[in-house]
C-alpha positions in Angstrom: 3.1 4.4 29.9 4.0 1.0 31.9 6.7 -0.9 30.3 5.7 -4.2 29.2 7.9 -7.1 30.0 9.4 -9.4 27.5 8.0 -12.3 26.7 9.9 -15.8 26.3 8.2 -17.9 23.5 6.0 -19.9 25.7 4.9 -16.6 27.7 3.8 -15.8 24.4 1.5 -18.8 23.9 0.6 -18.7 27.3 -0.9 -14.9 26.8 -2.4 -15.5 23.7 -4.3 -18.3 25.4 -5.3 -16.1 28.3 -6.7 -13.8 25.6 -8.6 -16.1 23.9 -6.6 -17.2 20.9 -7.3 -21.1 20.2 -4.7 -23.5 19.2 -7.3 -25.7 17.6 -6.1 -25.9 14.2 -2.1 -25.2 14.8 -1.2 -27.3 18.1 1.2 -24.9 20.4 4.4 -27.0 19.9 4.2 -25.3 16.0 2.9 -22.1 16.8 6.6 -22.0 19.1 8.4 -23.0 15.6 6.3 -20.1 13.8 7.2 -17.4 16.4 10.8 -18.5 16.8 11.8 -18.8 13.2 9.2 -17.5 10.9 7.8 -13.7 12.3 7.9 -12.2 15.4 4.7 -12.0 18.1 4.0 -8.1 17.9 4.2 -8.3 14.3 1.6 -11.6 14.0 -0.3 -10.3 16.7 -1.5 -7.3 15.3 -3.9 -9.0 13.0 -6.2 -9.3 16.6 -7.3 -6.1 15.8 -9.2 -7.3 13.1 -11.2 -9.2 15.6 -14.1 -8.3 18.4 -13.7 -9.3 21.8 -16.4 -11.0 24.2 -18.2 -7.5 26.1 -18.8 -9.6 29.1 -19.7 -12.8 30.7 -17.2 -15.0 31.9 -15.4 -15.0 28.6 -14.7 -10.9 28.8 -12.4 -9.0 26.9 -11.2 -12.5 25.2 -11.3 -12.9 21.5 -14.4 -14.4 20.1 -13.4 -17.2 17.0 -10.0 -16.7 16.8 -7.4 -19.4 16.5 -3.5 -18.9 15.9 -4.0 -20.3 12.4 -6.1 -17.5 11.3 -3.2 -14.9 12.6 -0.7 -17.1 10.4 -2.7 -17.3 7.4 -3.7 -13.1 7.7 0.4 -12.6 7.8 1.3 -15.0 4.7 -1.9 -13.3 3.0 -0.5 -10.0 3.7 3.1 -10.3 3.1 1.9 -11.5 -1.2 -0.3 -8.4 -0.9 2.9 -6.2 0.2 5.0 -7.3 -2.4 2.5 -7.1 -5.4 1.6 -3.3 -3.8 5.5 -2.5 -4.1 5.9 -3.7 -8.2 2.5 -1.8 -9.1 3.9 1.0 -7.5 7.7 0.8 -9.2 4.9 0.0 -12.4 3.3 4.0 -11.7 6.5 5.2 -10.5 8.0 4.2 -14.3 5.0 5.9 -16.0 4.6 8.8 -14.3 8.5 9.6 -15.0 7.1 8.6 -18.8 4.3 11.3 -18.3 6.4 13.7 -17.5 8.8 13.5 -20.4 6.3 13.3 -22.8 4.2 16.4 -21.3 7.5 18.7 -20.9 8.5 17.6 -25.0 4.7 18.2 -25.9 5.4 22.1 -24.4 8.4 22.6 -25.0 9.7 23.2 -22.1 13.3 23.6 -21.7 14.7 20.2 -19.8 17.0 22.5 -17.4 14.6 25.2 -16.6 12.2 23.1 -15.7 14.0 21.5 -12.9 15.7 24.7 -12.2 12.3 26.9 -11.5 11.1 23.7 -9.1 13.8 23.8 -7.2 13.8 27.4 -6.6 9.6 27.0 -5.7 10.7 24.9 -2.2 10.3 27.1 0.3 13.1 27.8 2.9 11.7 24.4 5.3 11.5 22.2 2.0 14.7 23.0 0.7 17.2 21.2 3.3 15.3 18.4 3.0 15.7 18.1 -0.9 19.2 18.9 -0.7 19.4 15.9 2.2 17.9 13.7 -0.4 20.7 14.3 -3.3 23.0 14.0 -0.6 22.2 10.9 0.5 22.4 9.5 -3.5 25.9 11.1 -3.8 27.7 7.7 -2.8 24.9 5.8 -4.3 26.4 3.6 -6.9 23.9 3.4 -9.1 23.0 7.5 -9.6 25.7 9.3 -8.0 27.3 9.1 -11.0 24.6 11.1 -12.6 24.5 13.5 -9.1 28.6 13.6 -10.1 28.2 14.6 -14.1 25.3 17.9 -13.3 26.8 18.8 -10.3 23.3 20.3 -9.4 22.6 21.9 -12.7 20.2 18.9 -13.6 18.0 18.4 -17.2 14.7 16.7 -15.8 15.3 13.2 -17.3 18.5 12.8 -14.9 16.7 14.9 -12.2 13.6 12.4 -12.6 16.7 9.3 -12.5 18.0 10.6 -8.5 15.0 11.5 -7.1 13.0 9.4 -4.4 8.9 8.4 -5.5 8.3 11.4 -2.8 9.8 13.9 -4.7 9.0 12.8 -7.7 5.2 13.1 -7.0 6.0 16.5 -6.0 7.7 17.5 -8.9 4.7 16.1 -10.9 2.6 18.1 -8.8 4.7 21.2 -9.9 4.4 20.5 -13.4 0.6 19.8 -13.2 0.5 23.5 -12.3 2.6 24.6 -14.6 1.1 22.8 -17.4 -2.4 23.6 -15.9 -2.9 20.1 -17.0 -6.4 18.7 -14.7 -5.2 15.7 -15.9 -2.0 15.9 -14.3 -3.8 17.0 -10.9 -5.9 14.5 -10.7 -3.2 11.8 -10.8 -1.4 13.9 -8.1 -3.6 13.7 -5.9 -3.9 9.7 -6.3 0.1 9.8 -6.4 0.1 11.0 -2.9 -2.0 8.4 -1.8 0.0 5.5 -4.1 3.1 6.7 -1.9 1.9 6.3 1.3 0.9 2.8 0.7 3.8 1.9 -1.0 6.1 3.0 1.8 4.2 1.2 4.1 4.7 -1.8 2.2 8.2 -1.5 1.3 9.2 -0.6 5.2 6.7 -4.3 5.6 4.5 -2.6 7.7 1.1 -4.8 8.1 -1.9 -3.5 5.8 -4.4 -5.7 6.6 -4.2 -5.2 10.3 -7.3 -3.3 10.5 -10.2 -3.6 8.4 -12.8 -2.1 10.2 -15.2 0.5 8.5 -14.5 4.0 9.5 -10.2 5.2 9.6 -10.3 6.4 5.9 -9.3 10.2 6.9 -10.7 11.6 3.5 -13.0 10.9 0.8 -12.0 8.6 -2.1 -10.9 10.3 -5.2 -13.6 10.9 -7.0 -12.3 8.8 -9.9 -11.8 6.1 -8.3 -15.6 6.1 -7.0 -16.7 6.3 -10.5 -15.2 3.4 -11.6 -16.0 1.4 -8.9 -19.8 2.5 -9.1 -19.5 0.7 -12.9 -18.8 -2.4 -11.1 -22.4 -4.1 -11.8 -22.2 -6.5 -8.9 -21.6 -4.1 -5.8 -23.9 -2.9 -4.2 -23.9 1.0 -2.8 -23.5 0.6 0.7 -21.1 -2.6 0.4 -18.4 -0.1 -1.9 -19.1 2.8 1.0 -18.6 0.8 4.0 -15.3 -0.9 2.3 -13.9 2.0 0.9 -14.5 3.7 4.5 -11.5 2.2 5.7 -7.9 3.6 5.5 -6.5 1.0 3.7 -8.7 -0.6 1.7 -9.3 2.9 0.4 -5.4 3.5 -0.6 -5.1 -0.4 -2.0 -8.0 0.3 -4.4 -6.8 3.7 -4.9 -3.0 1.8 -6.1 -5.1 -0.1 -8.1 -7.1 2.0 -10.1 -3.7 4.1 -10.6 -2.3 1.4 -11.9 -5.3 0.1 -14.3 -5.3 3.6 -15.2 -1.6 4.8 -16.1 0.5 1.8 -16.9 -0.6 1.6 -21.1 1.8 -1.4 -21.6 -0.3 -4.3 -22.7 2.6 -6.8 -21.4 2.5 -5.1 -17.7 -1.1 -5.1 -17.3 -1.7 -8.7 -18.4 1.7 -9.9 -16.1 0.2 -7.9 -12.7 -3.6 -8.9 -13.8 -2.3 -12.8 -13.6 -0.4 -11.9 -10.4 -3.1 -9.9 -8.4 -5.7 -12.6 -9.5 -3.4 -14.8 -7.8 -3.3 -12.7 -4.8 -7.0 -13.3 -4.5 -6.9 -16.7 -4.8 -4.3 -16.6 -1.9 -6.7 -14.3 0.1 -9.6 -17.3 -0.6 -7.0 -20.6 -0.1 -8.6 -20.4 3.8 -12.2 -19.0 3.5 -13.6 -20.9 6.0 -11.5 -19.3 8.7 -13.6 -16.2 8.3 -17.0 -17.5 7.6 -17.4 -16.1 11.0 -15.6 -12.2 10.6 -17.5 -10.4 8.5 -14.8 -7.4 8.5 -12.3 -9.6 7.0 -14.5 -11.6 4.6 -16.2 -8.5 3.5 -12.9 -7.1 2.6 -11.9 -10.1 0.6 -14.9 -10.2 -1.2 -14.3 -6.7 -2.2 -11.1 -6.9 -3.4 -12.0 -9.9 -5.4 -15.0 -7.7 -7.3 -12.3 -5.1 -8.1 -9.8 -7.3 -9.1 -12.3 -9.4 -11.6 -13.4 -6.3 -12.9 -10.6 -3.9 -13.7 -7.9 -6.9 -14.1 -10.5 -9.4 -16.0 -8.2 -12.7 -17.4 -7.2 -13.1 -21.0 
């Protein structure tokens, strides 16, 4: 690897220039304001990847259409979407703890057992990094108390109280097994991808830094294409091609887990009005990506799902 140098704010400008980036619609003199005191270049700059470059001619390996304000308005646009990924998921994170009260009451399970047999199911790698996890929530002030009171003898609706969304889809994993619940298992599997996104989010990793078809790394569950094949408005290939990338495949995926699990009436009508202003968000600047038809696609998508399975009063 060859270190790269650091870059002084107008070193920045003056290398996005060289790479094509326009300054047509936010003059320099801001775009030194925005990098200074509203994000940070390798963060904003990532959105590029969402664009082609020039194969040759005089203009290779330069952007082709892409002005500063678009990067801008792809970061604004993705820091709504990482906030309303993080309440859906604290929405599915509530219910599935829900779930699995009701399901471990429904066979009588006993609330100590339960959590006692899972514990002893980690294997000999998983188990120091459970035990790390209580650890680290010993201090905590708002469960170590709990931690404190069992003292590792825990009934499943404290254990479900101290435990990270991780280990709680692993624990509902467990339980899916033990209930033999299909159910169960087929939430799991969507749980695992509800996670991942939601990490990424809450860390405020970009999501919409690469849209391009083909980075999903396995097939969408099949649940989620089932539903999305009711949607009477998109087409086959459109869905395929959309859900064919990574995270476009693990928003929808948050989605549908969310349309799918939350049952309160209240919750579903708050996050519909919320994602449907998301969309709206997405759409403030369309114009900017009349020409990208990665990014516009993607919009357009999202805005068929979101119509569809979060429809307005």
């Amino acid at each position: 690897m060859v270190d790269k140098p650091y870059l002084t704010i107008e070193k920045q400008i003056e290398h996005l220039k060289e790479k094509g980036v326009t300054f047509a619609l936010y003059d320099e003199e801001k775009a030194k304001d925005y990098l200074l005191n509203h994000n940070n270049y390798f963060k904003l700059t990532a959105y590029r990847k969402n664009y082609n470059k020039h194969p040759d001619g005089p203009q290779k390996d330069k952007y082709i259409n892409l002005d500063f304000a678009f990067l801008v308005d792809l970061a604004v646009i993705d820091m709504h979407l990482r906030y309303r990924i993080v309440h859906l998921a604290l929405d599915i994170e509530h219910q599935a703890k829900l779930k699995l009260l009701r399901k471990t009451e429904e066979k009588a399970e006993d609330g100590y057992t339960i959590v006692s047999d899972y514990v002893s199911s980690l294997s000999e790698t998983q188990k120091p990094k459970f035990e790390s996890e209580i650890n680290r929530n010993k201090g905590n002030v708002y469960c170590g108390n709990i931690i404190a009171k069992y003292n590792g003898k825990y009934p499943i609706w404290a254990f479900l109280e101290i435990i990270p969304f991780g280990r709680l889809v692993s624990f509902y994993n467990f339980c899916a097994d033990r209930f033999a619940d299909p159910e169960m298992k087929d939430d799991y599997f969507r749980l695992l991808t509800c996670k991942e996104i939601r990490n990424a989010s809450a860390h405020s990793n970009c999501i919409i830094n690469d849209l391009h078809s083909g980075t999903a790394l396995h097939k969408t569950n099949s649940s989620v294409t089932a539903s999305l094949v009711k949607i009477p408005t998109m087409k086959p290939e459109f869905r395929k091609r959309r859900m064919s990338n990574a995270r476009v495949q693990q928003i929808v995926t948050l989605f549908y887990t969310h349309k799918t699990m939350v049952n309160s009436i209240g919750v579903n009508q708050e996050e519909g009005k919320l994602l449907r202003e998301l969309i709206n968000r997405m759409f403030r600047n369309t114009s900017f990506y009349d020409d990208n038809p990665t990014i516009k696609g993607t919009f357009d998508f999202l805005k068929m799902v979101v119509d569809n399975w979060f429809p307005s009063e």
